[in-house]
Each structure stands twice: as structure tokens, then as C-alpha cells.
GUVEX-567981 format. One record per residue (C-alpha): residue in three letters; residue number from 1; x, y, z. Coordinates in steps of 0.2 Angstrom, whole numbers, plus 5000, padded with zeros to 4 digits. Example, Ala and Ser with C-alpha at 12.3 -4.5 7.8 and 13.67 -1.06 7.14 Angstrom:
! residues 2
+--------+-----+------+------+------+
| residu | num |    x |    y |    z |
+--------+-----+------+------+------+
|    Ala |   1 | 5062 | 4978 | 5039 |
|    Ser |   2 | 5068 | 4995 | 5036 |
+--------+-----+------+------+------+
//
This chain:
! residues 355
+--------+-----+------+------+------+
| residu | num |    x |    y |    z |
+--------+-----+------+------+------+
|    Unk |   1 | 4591 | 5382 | 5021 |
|    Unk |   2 | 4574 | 5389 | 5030 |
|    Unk |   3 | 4573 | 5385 | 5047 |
|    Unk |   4 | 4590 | 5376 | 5048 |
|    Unk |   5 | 4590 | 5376 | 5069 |
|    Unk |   6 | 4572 | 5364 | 5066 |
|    Unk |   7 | 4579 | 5348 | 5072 |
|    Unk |   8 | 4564 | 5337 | 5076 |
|    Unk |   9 | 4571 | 5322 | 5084 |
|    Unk |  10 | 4555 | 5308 | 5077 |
|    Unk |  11 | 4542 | 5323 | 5080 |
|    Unk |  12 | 4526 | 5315 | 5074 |
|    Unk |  13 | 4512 | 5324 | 5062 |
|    Unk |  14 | 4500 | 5318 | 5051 |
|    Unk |  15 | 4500 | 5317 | 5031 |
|    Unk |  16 | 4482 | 5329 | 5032 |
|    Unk |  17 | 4465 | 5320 | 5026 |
|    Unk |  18 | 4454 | 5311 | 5040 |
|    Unk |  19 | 4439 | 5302 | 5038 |
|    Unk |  20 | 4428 | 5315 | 5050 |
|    Unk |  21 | 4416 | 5327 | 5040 |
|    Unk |  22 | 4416 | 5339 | 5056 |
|    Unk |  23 | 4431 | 5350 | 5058 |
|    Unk |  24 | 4430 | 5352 | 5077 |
|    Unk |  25 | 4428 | 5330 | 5079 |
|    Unk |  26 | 4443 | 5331 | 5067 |
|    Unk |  27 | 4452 | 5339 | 5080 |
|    Unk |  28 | 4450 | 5332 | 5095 |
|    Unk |  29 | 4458 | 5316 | 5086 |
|    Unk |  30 | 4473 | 5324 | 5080 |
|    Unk |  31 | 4477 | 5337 | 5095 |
|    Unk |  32 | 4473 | 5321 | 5106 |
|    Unk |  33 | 4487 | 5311 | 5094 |
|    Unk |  34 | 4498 | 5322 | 5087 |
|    Unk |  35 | 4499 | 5337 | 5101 |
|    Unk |  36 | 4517 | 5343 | 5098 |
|    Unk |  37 | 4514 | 5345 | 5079 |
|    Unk |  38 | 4496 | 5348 | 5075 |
|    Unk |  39 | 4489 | 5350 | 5057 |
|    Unk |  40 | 4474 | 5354 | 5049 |
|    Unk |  41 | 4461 | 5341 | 5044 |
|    Unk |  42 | 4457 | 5338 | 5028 |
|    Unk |  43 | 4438 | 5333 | 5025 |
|    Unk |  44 | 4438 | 5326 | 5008 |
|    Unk |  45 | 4421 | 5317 | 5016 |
|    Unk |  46 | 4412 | 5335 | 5013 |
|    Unk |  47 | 4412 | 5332 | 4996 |
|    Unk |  48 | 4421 | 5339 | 4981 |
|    Unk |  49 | 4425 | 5358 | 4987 |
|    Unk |  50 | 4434 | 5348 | 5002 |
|    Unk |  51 | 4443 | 5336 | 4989 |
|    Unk |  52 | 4463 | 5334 | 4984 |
|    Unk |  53 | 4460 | 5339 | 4970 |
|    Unk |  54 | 4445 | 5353 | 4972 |
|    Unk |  55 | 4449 | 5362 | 4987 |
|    Unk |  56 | 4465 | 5371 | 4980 |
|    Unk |  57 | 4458 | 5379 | 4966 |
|    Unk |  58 | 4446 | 5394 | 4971 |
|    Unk |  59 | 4456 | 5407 | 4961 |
|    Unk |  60 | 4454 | 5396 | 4945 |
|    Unk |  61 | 4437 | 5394 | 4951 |
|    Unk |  62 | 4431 | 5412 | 4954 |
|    Unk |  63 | 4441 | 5420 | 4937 |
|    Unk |  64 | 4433 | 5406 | 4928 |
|    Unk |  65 | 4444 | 5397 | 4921 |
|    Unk |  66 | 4439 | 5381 | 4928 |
|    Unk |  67 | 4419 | 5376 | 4931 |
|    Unk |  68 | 4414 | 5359 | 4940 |
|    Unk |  69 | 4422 | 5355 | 4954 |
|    Unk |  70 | 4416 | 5340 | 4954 |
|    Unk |  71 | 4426 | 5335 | 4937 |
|    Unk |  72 | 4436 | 5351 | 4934 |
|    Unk |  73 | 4441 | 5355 | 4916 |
|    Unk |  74 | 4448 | 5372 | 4911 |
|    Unk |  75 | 4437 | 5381 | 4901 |
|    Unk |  76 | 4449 | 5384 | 4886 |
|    Unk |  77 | 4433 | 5382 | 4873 |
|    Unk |  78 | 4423 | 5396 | 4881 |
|    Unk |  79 | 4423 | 5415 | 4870 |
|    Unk |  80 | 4429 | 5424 | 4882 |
|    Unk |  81 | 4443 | 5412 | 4889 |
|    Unk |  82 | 4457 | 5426 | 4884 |
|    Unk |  83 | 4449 | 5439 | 4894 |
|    Unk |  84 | 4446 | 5423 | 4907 |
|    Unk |  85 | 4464 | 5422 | 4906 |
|    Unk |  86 | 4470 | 5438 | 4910 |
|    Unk |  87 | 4457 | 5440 | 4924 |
|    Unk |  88 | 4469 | 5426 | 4930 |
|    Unk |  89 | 4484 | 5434 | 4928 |
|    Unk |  90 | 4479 | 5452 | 4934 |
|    Unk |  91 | 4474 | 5444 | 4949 |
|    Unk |  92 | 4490 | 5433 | 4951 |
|    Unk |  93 | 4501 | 5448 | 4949 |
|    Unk |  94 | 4492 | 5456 | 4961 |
|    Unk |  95 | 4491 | 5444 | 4974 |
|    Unk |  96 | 4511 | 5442 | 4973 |
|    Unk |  97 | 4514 | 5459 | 4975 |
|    Unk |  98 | 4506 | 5462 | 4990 |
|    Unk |  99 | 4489 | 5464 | 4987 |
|    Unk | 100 | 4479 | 5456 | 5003 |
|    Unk | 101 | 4463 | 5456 | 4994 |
|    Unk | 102 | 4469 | 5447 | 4981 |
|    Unk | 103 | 4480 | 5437 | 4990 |
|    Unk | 104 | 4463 | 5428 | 5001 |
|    Unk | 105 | 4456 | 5425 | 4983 |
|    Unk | 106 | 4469 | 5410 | 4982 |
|    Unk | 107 | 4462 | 5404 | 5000 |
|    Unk | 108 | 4448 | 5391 | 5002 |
|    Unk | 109 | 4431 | 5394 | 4996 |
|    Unk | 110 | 4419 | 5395 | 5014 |
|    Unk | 111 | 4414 | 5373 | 5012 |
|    Unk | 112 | 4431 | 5368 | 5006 |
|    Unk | 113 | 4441 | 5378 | 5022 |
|    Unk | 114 | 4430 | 5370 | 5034 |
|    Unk | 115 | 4444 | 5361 | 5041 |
|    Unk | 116 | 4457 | 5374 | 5041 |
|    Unk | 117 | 4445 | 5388 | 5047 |
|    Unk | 118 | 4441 | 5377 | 5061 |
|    Unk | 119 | 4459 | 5371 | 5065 |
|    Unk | 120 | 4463 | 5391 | 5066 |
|    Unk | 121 | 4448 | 5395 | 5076 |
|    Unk | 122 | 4454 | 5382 | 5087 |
|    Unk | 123 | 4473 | 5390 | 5089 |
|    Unk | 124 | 4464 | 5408 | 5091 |
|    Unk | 125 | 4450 | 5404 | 5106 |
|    Unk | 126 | 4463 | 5390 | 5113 |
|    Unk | 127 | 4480 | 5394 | 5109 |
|    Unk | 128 | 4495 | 5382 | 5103 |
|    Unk | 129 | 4496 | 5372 | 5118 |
|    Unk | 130 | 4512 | 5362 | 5120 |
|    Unk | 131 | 4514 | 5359 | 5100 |
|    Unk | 132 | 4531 | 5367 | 5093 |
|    Unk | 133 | 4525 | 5367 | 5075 |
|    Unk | 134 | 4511 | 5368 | 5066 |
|    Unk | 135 | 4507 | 5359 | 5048 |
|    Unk | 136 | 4496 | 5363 | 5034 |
|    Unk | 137 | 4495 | 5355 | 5014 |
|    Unk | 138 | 4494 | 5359 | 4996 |
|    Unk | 139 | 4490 | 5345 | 4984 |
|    Unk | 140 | 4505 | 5345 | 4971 |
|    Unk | 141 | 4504 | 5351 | 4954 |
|    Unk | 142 | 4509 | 5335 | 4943 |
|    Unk | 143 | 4494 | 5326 | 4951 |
|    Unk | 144 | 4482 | 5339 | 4951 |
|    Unk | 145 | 4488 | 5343 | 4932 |
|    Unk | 146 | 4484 | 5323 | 4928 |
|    Unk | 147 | 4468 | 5325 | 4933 |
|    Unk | 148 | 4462 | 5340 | 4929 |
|    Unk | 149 | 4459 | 5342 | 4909 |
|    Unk | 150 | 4453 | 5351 | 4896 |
|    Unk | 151 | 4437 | 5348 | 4885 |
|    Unk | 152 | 4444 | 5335 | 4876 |
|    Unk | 153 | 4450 | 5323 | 4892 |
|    Unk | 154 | 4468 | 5330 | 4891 |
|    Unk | 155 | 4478 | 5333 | 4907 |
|    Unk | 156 | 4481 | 5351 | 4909 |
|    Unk | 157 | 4499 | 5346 | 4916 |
|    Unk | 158 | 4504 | 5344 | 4895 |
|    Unk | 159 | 4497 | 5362 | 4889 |
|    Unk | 160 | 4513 | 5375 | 4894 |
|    Unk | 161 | 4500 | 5388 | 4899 |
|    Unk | 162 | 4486 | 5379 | 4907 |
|    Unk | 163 | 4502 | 5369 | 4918 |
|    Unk | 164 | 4508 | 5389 | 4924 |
|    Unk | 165 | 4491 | 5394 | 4929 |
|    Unk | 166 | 4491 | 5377 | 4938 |
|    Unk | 167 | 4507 | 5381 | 4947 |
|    Unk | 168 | 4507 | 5398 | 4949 |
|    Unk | 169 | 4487 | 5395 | 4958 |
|    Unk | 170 | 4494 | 5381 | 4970 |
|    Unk | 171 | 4510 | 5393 | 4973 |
|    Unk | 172 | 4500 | 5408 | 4979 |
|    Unk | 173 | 4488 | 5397 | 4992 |
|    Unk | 174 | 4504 | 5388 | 4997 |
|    Unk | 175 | 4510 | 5407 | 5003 |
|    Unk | 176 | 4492 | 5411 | 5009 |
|    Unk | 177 | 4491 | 5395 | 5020 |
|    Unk | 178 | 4509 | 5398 | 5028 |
|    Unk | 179 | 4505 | 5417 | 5030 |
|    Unk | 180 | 4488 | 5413 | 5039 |
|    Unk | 181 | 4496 | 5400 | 5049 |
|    Unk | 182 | 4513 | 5410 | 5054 |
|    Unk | 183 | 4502 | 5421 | 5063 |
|    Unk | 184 | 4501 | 5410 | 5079 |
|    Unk | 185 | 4519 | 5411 | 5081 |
|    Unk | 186 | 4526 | 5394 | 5078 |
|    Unk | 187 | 4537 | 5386 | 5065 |
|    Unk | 188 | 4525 | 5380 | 5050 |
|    Unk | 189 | 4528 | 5365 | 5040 |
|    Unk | 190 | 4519 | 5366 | 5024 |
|    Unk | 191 | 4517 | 5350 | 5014 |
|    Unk | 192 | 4516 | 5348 | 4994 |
|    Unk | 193 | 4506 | 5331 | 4994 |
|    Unk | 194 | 4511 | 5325 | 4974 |
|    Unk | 195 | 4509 | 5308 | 4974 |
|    Unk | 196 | 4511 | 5309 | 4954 |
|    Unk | 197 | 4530 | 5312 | 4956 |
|    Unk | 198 | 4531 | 5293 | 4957 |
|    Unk | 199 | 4530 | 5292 | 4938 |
|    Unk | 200 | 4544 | 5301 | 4934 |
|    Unk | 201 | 4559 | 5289 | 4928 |
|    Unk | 202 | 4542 | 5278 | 4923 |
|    Unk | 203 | 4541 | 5272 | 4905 |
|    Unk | 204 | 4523 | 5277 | 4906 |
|    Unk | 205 | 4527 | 5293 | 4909 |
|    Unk | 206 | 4543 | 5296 | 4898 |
|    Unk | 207 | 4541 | 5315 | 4894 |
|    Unk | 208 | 4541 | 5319 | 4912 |
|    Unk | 209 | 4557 | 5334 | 4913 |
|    Unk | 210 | 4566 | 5333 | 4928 |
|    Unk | 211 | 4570 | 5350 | 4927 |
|    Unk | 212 | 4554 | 5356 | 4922 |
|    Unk | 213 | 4547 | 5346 | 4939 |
|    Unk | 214 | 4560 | 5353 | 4950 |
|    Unk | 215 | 4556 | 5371 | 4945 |
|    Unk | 216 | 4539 | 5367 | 4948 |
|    Unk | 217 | 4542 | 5362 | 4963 |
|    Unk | 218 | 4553 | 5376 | 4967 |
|    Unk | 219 | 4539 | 5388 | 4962 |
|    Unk | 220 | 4528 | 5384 | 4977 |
|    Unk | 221 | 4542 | 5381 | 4991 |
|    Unk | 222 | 4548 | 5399 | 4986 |
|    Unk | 223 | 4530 | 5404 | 4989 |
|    Unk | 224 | 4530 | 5394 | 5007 |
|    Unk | 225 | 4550 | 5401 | 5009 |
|    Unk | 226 | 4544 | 5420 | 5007 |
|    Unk | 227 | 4531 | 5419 | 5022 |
|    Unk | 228 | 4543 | 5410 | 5032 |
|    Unk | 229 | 4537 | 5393 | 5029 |
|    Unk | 230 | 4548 | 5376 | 5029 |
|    Unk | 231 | 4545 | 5368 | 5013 |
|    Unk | 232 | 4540 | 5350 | 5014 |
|    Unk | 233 | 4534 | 5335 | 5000 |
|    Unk | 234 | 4524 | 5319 | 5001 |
|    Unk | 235 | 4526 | 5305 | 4991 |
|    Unk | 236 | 4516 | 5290 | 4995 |
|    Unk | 237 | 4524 | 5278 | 4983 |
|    Unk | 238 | 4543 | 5273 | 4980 |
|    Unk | 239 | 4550 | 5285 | 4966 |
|    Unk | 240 | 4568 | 5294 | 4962 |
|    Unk | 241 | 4569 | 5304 | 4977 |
|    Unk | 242 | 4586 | 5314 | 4973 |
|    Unk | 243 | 4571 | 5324 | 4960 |
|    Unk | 244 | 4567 | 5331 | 4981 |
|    Unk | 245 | 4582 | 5331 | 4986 |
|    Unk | 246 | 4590 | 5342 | 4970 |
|    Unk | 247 | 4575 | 5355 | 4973 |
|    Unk | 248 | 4575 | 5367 | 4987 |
|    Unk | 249 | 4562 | 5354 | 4998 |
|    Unk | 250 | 4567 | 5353 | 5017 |
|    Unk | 251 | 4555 | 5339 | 5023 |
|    Unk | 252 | 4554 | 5322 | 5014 |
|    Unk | 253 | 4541 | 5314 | 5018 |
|    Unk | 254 | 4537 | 5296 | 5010 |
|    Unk | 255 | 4529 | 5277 | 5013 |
|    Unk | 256 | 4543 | 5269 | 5024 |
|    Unk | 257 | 4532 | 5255 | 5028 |
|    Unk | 258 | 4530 | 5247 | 5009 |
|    Unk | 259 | 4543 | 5257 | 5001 |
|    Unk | 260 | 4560 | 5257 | 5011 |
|    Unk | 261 | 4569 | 5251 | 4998 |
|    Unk | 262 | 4567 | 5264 | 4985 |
|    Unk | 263 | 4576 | 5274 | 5000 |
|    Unk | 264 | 4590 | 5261 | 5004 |
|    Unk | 265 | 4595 | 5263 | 4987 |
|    Unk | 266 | 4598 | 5281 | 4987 |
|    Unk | 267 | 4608 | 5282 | 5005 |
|    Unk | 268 | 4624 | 5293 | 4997 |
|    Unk | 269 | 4614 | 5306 | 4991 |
|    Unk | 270 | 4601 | 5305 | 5006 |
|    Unk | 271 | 4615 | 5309 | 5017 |
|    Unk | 272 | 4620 | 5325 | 5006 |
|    Unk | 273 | 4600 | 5330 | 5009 |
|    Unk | 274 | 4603 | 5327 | 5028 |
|    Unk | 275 | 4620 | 5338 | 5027 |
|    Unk | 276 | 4609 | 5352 | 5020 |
|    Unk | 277 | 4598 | 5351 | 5035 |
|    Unk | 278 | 4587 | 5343 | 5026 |
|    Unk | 279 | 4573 | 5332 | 5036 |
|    Unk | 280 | 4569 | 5313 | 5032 |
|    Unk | 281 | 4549 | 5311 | 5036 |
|    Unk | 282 | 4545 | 5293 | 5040 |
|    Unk | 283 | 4525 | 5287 | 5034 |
|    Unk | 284 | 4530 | 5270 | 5046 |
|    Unk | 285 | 4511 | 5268 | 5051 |
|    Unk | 286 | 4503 | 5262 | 5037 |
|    Unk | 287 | 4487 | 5267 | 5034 |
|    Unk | 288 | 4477 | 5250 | 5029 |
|    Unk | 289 | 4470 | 5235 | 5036 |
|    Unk | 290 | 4486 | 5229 | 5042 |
|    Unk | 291 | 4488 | 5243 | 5055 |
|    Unk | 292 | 4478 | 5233 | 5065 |
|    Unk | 293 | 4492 | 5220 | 5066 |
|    Unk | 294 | 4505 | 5232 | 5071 |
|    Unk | 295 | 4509 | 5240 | 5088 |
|    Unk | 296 | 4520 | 5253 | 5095 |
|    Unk | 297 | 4535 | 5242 | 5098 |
|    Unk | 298 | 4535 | 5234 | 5084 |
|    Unk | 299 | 4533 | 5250 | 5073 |
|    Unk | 300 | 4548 | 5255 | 5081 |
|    Unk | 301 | 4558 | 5240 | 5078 |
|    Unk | 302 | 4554 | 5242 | 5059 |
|    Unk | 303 | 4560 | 5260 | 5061 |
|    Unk | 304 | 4575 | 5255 | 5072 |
|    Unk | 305 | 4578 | 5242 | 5058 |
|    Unk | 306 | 4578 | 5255 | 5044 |
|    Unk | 307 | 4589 | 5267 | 5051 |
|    Unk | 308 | 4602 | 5253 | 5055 |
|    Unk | 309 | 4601 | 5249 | 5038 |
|    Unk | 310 | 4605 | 5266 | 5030 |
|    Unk | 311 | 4618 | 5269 | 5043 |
|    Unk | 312 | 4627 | 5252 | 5037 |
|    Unk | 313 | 4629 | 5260 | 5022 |
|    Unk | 314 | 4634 | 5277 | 5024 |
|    Unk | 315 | 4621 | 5290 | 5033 |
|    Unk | 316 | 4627 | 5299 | 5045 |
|    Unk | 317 | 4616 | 5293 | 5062 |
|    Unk | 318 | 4617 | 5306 | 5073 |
|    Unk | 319 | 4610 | 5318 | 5058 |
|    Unk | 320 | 4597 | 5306 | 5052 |
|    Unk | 321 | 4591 | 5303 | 5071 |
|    Unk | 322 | 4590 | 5322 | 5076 |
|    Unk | 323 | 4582 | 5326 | 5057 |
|    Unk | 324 | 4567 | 5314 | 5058 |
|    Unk | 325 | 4549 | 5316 | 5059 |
|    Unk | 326 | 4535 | 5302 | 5058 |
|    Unk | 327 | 4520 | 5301 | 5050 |
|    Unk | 328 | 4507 | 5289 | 5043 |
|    Unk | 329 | 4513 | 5283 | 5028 |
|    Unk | 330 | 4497 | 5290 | 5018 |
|    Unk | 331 | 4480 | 5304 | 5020 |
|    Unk | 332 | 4467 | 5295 | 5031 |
|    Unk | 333 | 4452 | 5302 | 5021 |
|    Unk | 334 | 4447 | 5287 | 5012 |
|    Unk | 335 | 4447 | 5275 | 5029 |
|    Unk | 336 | 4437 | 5272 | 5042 |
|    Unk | 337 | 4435 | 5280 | 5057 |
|    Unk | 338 | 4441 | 5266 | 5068 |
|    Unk | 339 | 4454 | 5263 | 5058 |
|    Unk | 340 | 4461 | 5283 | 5056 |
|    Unk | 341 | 4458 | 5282 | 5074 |
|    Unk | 342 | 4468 | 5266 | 5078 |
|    Unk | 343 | 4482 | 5273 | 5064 |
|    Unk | 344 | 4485 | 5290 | 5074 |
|    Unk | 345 | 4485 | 5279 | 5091 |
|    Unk | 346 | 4498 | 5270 | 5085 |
|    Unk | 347 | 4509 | 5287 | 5079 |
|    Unk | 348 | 4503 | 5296 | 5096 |
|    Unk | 349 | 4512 | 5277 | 5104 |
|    Unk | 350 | 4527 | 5277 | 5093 |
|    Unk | 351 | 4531 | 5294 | 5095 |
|    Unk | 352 | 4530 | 5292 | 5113 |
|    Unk | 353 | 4544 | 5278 | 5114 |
|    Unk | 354 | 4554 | 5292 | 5106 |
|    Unk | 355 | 4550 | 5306 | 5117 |
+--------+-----+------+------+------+
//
């Protein structure tokens, strides 16, 4: 596995989004917070360029296969969407085979980079600090694929063709990000945040493929593998986790403050992940009102609590303790600032009581 000396030890990050429109007040919260393992901020305040869903997709963007960010839908109607197509593919071919040019066309657009540009403009005139690693994000392809559609309101994710040039778009940024961000000389977690995933197994969602998921899945890790890169996911929900922990994902990442149990349930095959060297990310601060009711110490006893309870049935402990990272257990963009701010004190304390 990539990166298998990382042992993190309860190293803290964040999941990406803040509630700050200004990259450089973004990042005086998070280096303030989470110095050891800074990430970029998200802005999804700047509007839909800066989004979840809008600010991976400049290649689709530029060739012209989608229009609108602001309610993307792929522009299969259009004359010309063949040739629309194969500009597409000409350039993903491309990109993958070396082609720098092509490769920063599945970068951000100038608005929705804001927040990396300035996060990297930060490590270049400031250097890294005392931070050991450094993260960046991707939105996952089965929840961008729900939401974006074509002209008649259908998710993309169920068209075979507009899916690939779904996957294959998010694959290419995933290697650009970790490329761009390798260059400060520091091991780079890069996070798949699908949130979807939680609707596999879900009889709303039977004709989810598990396969077809993991190879998806796969397509962007080998992407963040190949520019040396540790692969990571978010899941803010419970879901079947062994879907992660059969694909070649080295950092899960998921709610443990509302969804332990989805966890507890699935300690035998958890313990395989963290033989693998697999990483266990723990989103223990939650990221709603009732942060404001939780301090460091009892965080911690609510983690110390979880541990206890998948050691008790099987998971090896000295593994799991050297092979864990926290976060919040969700994106801050939506909340308010007081809030983000009072949710990455509280990770800055917990991981402090760890340190």
C-alpha cells in the first residue's frame, strides 16, 4: 500500500469546506487549528464555481460538454455533442499521457481555485511550517453523477458514457491536485468526499453495482496513487464500509459521532483494512449545533469509548491507535462562522490531549 510507514497516531485535519469567502481568513483558521495537517479551504460561499458539485468540473466545462454551473446538465441534445465528446477525450488522453498543458485544463477554473490557489501561495511565500502532511479533496463521482443530469432531469451517474467522462474528469483533477500539492515535499492525503456511497445496499438505490462502485473508486485513487498521493474517502453517513475497505482506499474517513455503529458492526473486516495499513479517520466533532455542548475531554471520552468497544470485539489496538486521524465529522461550508470556529477549536483541543 502507498505510503505504508504513515502512521498518524490521532493526527487531526479537516473534512475541507469552511464558511469564509476569503481564502487567506480561511487560513489563518485552519493553520491556527489544524497546523500539523493542513488542507485547503473550500469556499463553497463564493458561489457555484466554488461548489461540491461545480468546482471539479472545469474540463467538462471548457470542452463543452456541460454548461451552467449553476445547475450542470451535460449537453448531450447539442449538434455537435459528438465532436463535443471527442474534444473530451482527445484532451483526457492527453492529459494522462503526460501532456502538462492538458493536464492544468483538469485544474480549477481562476474563481473556483480561490481557495487552493491561496492555500499553495501560502506554502510557497511561508513554507510548511511544522505540518507533516498536507490534504486536499475531490467531490466523489456517485454524488456528483446524482446531481448532475441530462436535459431530461436524469443523473448522469445511470448513462455508461456520460458516468466515464464523469470519472475519468474527477480522476485527472484528483492526480493534478496531488501533483500540484507533492511539490512542497510533504506526504499528501487526498480525499474522495462521496457522501452518495451511503445508498449503496439501500432499496432506494438497488441497481447500485458494487463492483462497478469500487472500480470507480479505484479509477481516481490510481490517479492520486501515480503522483504519489495517499488515497483517502469521506463518508458522512453510516453505509457498508467493507465497499472502502475492498477497493484500494487507504484513509477512511466517516461520522463517528452519529454513526459508530455502522462501524462497530463491521470490526472483523475493519481490522483486515487496518492490517493492510489501512487508516481509520474519526469525523468525532460533529459539525452542528450540538458542538456547542461538547468539549475536548469529553470528545475524547466518546472516542476513548469507541476504540474500547471495537477492541472488545476484535481490532487490534495498538494498530487502530497508531492508524488514526480525526476530523470533524462533516464540511463546515454550510455553518456559521462561530460555529466552524468553535468546531476546529475543539479538534485543535482534542488532538492536543493526544499529542
Amino acid at each position: 500500500m502507498q505510503n505504508e510507514g504513515f502512521k498518524p497516531h490521532f493526527l487531526a485535519t479537516g473534512v475541507g469546506s469552511v464558511p469564509q469567502t476569503n481564502g487567506e481568513d480561511a487560513l489563518e483558521l485552519i493553520w491556527k487549528s489544524v497546523p500539523l495537517a493542513p488542507h485547503w479551504p473550500q469556499l463553497p460561499g463564493l458561489g457555484a464555481e466554488s461548489s461540491f458539485v461545480g468546482q471539479y468540473l472545469n474540463a467538462l466545462i471548457e470542452t463543452g460538454a456541460i454548461a451552467d454551473l449553476a445547475n450542470p446538465k451535460f449537453q448531450i441534445e447539442a449538434t455537435d455533442w459528438v465532436e463535443r465528446m471527442t474534444t473530451f477525450y482527445t484532451l483526457y488522453l492527453e492529459a494522462i499521457e503526460g501532456d502538462e498543458q492538458a493536464l492544468e485544463r483538469f485544474g480549477f477554473s481562476a474563481q473556483g481555485g480561490e481557495g487552493f490557489e491561496a492555500f499553495c501561495r501560502d506554502l510557497e511565500r511561508h513554507g510548511t511550517r511544522d505540518a507533516v502532511l498536507l490534504k486536499g479533496q475531490v467531490s466523489g463521482s456517485l454524488t456528483l453523477g446524482m446531481q448532475i443530469t441530462d436535459k431530461s432531469r436524469r443523473s448522469c451517474y445511470y448513462d455508461d458514457t456520460l458516468r466515464d467522462m464523469l470519472v475519468k474528469t474527477l480522476a485527472v483533477h484528483a492526480e493534478w491536485q496531488t501533483k500540484r500539492l507533492r511539490k512542497f515535499g510533504l506526504p499528501v492525503l487526498m480525499t474522495i468526499d462521496d457522501p452518495g456511497l451511503y445508498a449503496f445496499g439501500a432499496s432506494t438505490h438497488v441497481t447500485l453495482n458494487r463492483e462497478q462502485l469500487i472500480a470507480e473508486l479505484n479509477t481516481i485513487i490510481d490517479g492520486i496513487i501515480r503522483q504519489g498521493g495517499i488515497p483517502g474517502v469521506h463518508v458522512c453517513a453510516g453505509m457498508d464500509w467493507t465497499l472502502l475497505f475492498d477497493s484500494n482506499i487507504q484513509v477512511v474517513n466517516f461520522d463517528a459521532y452519529d454513526y459508530m455503529q455502522s462501524m462497530v458492526v463491521l470490526a472483523e473486516p475493519l481490522n483486515r483494512f487496518l492490517a493492510r495499513d489501512g487508516i481509520l479517520s474519526w469525523g468525532i466533532v460533529p459539525t452542528n449545533p450540538v458542538a456547542w455542548e461538547e468539549t475536548a475531554q469529553s470528545l475524547k471520552l466518546r472516542l476513548e469509548g469507541n476504540v474500547a468497544e471495537l477492541v472488545k470485539r476484535g481490532v487490534d489496538e495498538s494498530l487502530l491507535r497508531q492508524q488514526s486521524m480525526i476530523t470533524p465529522s462533516c464540511g463546515t461550508g454550510t455553518l456559521k462562522a462561530e460555529l466552524a470556529d468553535h468546531v476546529y477549536k475543539l479538534l485543535f483541543q482534542l488532538a492536543s490531549e493526544y499529542r
